[in-house]
NUBA-58359 format. One record per residue (C-alpha): residue number from 1; residue in one letter; x, y, z. Coordinates in pm, whole numbers, plus 50000, padded with zeros to 5 digits. Layout:
nr=NUM&rest=a&X=X&Y=Y&Z=Z
...
***
This chain:
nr=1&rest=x&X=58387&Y=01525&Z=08605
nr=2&rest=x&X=58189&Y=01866&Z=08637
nr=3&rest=x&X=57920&Y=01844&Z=08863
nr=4&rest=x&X=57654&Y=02095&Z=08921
nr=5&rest=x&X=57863&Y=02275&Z=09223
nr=6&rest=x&X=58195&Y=02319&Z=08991
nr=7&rest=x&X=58002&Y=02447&Z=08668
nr=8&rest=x&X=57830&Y=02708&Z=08901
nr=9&rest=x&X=58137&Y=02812&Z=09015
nr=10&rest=x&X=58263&Y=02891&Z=08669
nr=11&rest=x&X=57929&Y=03046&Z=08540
nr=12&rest=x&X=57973&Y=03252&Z=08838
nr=13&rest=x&X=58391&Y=03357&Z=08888
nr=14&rest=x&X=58492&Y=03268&Z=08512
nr=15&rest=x&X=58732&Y=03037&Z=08603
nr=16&rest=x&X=58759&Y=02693&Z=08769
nr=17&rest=x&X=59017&Y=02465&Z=08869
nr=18&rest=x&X=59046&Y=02089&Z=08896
nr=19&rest=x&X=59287&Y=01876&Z=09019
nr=20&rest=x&X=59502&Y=01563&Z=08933
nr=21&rest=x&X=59386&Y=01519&Z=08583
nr=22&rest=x&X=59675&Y=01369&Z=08479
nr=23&rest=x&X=59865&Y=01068&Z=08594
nr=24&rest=x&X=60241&Y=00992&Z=08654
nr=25&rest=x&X=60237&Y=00805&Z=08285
nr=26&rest=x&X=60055&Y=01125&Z=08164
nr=27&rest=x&X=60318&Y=01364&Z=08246
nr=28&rest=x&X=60567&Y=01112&Z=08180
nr=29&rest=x&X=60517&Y=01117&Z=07766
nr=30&rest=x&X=60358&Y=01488&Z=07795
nr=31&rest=x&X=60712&Y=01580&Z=07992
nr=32&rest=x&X=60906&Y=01433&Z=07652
nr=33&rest=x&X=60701&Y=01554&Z=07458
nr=34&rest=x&X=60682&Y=01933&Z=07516
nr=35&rest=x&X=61090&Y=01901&Z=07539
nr=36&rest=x&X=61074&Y=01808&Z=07193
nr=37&rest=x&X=60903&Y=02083&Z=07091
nr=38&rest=x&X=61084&Y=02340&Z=07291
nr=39&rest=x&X=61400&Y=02173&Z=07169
nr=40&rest=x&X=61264&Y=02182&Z=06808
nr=41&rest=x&X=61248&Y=01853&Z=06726
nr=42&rest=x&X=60969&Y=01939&Z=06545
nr=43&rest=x&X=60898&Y=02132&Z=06230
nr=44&rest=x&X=60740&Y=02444&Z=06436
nr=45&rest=x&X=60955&Y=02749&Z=06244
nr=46&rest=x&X=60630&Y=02898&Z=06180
nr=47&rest=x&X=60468&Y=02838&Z=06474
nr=48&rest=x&X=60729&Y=02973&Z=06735
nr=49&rest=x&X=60744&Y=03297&Z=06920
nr=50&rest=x&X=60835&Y=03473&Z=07204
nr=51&rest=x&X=60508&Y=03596&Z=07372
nr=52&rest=x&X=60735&Y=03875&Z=07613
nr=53&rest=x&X=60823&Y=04135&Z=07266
nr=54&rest=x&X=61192&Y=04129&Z=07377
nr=55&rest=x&X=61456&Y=04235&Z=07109
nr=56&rest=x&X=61751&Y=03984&Z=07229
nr=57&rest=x&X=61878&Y=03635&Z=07222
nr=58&rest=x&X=61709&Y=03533&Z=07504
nr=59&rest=x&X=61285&Y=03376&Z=07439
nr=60&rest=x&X=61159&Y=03500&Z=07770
nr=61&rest=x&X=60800&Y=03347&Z=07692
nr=62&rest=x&X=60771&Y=03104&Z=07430
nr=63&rest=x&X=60446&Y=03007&Z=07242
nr=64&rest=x&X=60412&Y=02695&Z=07009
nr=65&rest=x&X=60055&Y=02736&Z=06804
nr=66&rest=x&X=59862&Y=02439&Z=06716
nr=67&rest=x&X=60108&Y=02125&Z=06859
nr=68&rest=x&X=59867&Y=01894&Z=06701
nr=69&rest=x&X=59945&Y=01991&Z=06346
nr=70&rest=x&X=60269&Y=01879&Z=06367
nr=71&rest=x&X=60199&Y=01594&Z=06576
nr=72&rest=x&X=59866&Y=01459&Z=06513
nr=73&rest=x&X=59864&Y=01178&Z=06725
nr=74&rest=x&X=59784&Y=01419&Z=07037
nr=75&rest=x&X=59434&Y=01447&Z=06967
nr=76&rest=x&X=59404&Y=01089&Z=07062
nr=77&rest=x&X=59626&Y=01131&Z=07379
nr=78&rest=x&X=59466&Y=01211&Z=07762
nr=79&rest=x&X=59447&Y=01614&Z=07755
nr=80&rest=x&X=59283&Y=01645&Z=07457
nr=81&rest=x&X=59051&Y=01329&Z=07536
nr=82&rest=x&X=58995&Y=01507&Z=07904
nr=83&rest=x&X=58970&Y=01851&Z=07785
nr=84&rest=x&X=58697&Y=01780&Z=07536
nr=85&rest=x&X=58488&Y=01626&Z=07807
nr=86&rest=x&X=58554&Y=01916&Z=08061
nr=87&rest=x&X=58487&Y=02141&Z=07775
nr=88&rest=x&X=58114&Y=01981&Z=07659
nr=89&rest=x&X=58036&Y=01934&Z=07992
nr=90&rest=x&X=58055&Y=02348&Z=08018
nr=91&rest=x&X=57914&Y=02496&Z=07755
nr=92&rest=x&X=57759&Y=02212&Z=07573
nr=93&rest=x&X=57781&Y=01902&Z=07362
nr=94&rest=x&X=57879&Y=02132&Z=07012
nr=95&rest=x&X=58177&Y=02290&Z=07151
nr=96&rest=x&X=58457&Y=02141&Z=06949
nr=97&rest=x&X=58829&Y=02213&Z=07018
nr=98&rest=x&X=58918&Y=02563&Z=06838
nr=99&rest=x&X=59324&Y=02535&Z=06882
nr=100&rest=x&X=59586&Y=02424&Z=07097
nr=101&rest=x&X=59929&Y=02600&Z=07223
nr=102&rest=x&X=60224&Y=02573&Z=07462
nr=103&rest=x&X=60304&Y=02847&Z=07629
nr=104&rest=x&X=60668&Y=02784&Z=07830
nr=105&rest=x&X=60814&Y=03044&Z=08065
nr=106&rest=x&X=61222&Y=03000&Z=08091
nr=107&rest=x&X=61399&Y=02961&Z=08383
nr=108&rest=x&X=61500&Y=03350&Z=08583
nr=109&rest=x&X=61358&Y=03529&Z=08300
nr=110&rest=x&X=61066&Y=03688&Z=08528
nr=111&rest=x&X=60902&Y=03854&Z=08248
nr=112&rest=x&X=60550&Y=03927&Z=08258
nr=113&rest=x&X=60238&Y=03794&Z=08039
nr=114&rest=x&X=60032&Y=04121&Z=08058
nr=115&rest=x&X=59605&Y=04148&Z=08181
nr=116&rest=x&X=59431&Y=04084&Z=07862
nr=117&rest=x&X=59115&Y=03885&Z=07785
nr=118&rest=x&X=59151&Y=03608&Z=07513
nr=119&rest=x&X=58883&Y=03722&Z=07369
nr=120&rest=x&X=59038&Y=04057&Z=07263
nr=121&rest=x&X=59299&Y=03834&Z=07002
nr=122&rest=x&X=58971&Y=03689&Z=06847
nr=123&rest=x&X=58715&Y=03814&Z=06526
nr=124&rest=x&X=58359&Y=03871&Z=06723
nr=125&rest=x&X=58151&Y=03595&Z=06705
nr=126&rest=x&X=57794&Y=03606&Z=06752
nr=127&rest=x&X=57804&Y=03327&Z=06979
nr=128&rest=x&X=58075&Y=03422&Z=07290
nr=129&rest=x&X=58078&Y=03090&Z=07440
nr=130&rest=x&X=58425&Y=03011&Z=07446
nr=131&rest=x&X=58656&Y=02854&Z=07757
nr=132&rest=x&X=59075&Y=02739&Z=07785
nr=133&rest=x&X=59235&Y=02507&Z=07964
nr=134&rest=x&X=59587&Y=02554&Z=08101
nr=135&rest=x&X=59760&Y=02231&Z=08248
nr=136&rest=x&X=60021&Y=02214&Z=08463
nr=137&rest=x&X=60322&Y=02002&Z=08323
nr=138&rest=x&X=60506&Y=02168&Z=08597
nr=139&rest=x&X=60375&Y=02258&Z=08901
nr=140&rest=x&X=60274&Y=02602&Z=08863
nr=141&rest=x&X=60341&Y=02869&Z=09138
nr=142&rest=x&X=60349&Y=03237&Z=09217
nr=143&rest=x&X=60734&Y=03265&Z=09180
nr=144&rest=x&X=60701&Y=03092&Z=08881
nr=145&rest=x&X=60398&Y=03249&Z=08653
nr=146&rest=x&X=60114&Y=03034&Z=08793
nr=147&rest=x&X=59768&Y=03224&Z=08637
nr=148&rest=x&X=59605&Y=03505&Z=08784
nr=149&rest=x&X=59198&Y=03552&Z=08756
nr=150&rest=x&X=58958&Y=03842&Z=08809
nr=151&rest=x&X=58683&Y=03704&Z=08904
nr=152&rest=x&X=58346&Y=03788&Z=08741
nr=153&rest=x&X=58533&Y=03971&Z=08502
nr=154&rest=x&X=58383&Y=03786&Z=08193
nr=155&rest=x&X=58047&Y=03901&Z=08257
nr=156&rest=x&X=58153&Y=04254&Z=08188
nr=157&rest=x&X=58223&Y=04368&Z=07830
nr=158&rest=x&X=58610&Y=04297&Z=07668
nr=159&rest=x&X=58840&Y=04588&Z=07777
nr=160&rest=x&X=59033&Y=04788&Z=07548
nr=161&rest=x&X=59326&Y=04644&Z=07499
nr=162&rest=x&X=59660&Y=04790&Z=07320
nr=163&rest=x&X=59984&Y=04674&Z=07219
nr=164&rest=x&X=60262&Y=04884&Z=07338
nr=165&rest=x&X=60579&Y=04678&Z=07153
nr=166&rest=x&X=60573&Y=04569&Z=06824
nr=167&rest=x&X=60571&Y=04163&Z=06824
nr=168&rest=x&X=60461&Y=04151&Z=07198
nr=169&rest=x&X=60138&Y=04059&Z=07347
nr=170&rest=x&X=59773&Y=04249&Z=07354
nr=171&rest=x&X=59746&Y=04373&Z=07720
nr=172&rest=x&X=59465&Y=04583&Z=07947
nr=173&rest=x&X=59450&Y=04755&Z=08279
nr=174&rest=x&X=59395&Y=04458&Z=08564
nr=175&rest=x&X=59486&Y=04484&Z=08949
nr=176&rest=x&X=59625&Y=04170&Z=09149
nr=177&rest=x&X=59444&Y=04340&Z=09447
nr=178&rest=x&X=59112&Y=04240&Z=09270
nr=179&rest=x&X=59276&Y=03929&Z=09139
nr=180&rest=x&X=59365&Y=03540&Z=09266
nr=181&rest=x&X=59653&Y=03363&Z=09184
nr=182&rest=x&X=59556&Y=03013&Z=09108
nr=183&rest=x&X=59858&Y=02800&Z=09188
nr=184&rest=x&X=59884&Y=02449&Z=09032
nr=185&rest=x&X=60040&Y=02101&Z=09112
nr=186&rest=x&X=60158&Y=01929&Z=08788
nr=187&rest=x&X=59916&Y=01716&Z=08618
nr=188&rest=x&X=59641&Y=01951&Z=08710
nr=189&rest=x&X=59437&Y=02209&Z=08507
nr=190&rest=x&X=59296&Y=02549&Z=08521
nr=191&rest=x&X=58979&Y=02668&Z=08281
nr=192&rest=x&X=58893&Y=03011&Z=08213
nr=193&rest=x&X=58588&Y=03187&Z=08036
nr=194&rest=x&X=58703&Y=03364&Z=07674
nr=195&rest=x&X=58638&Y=03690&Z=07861
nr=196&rest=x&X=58792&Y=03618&Z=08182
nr=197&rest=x&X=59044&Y=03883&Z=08242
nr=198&rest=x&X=59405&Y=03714&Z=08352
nr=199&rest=x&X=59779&Y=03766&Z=08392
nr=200&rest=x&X=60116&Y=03584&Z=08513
nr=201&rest=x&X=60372&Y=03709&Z=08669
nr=202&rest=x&X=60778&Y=03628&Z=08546
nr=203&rest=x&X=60947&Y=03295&Z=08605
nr=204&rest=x&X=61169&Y=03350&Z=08893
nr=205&rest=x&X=61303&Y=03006&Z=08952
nr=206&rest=x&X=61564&Y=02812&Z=08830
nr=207&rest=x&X=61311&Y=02557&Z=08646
nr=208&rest=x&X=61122&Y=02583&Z=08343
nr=209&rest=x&X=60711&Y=02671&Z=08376
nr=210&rest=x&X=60533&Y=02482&Z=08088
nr=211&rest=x&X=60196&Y=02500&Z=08024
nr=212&rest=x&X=60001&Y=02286&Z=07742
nr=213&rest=x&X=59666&Y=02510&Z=07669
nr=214&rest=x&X=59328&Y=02413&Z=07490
nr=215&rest=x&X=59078&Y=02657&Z=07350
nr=216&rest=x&X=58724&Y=02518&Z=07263
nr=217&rest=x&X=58433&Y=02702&Z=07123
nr=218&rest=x&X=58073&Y=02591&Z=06908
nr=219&rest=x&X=58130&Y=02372&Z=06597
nr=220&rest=x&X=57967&Y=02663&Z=06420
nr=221&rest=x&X=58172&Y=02964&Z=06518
nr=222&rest=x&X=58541&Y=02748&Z=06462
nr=223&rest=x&X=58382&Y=02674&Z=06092
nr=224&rest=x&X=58270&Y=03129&Z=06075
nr=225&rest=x&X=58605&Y=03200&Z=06190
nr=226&rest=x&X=58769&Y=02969&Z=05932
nr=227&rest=x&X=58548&Y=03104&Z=05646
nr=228&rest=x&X=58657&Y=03448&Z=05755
nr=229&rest=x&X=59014&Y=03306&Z=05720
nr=230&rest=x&X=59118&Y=03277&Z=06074
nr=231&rest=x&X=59281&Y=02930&Z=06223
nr=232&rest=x&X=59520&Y=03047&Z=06495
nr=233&rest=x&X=59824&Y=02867&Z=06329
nr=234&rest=x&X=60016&Y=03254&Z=06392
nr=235&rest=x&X=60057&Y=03284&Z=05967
nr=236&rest=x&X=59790&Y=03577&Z=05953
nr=237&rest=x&X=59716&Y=03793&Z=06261
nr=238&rest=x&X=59339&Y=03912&Z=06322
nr=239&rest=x&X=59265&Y=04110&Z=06600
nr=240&rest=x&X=58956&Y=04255&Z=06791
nr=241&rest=x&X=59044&Y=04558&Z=06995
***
């Protein structure tokens, strides 16, 4: 699946994409699936928030941490099977999956997921390899909050990041002008570098924008960061900033 021309292109930009991972039956059960757990059909009270900060009734960006808790049976399921091979075929045959998440934008809510690097929510590790992998369960557009990339930015040191709202999300200085959006047809995926630097811009449009996410990293650094206590399930926050 990654061939010598598509894993220079991520060495090199920090991002890649590649399309038509999934088929029709893919999206069909992922579609149901991820409706369940917006709809909370699932036991996910600890594992739901709204990514945007926002004090009212409305959950402008919502994030589900670790699906795959709750429902087990993903792991054996195509994007997890796929994503572990795109993943090894990266950065090597001891990355392991680290986490998973949904990340949803609502329909006309156009609210923003700030610049930040991933790595800036993470403990340092002494080994940095570390990649995600957003698909598409919609198709994924600029009106919509496809992903934005700076490329070569993860060969530069994390940026500072800050947190200007209480409950909202980590966020850095980044430019669009020096960016890419990366539009995406459903069924298709995005991967980023740990230190790529990235935003989205607010769901504009009248349809939901759901995105299923794997993070993968060496065997050895997911067992460091659980000895130091950290699992990504949302139930205990450390940051690196």
């Amino acid at each position: 699946m990654i061939d010598n021309l598509r894993k220079n292109f991520f060495n090199e930009n920090g991002f890649l994409v590649i399309e038509n991972v999934l088929s029709n039956q893919d999206l069909d059960f992922y579609d149901k699936t991820y409706n369940s757990f917006i709809n909370n059909e699932f036991d996910i009270k600890d594992l739901r928030s709204d990514l945007s900060g926002t004090n009212d009734d409305i959950e402008y960006i919502t994030q589900i941490m670790t699906p795959s808790r709750v429902y087990p049976e993903l792991t054996s399921k195509p994007i997890h099977m796929k994503g572990s091979k795109i993943a090894t075929e990266l950065l090597g045959d001891d990355i392991v999956l680290d986490f998973d998440m949904l990340i949803n934008k609502a329909p006309n809510t156009n609210k923003i997921t700030p610049w930040h690097q991933d790595a800036a929510y993470w403990i340092d590790m002494p080994d940095k390899r570390a990649l995600s992998i957003w698909f598409a369960i919609d198709n994924a557009t600029v009106d919509n909050g496809c992903m934005w990339y700076t490329p070569k930015s993860h060969l530069s040191p994390v940026r500072n990041h800050f947190q200007p709202n209480s409950g909202g999300a980590l966020q850095c200085i980044g430019d669009e002008k020096e960016s890419t959006p990366v539009p995406l047809k459903r069924g298709s995926c995005v991967i980023h570098h740990g230190q790529t630097l990235h935003y989205s811009r607010g769901n504009k449009t009248n349809q939901h924008r759901r995105a299923f996410i794997l993070n993968y990293r060496p065997s050895e650094m997911v067992d460091y960061e659980r000895k130091m206590g950290f699992d990504h399930s949302g139930k205990r926050e450390v940051r690196n900033n």
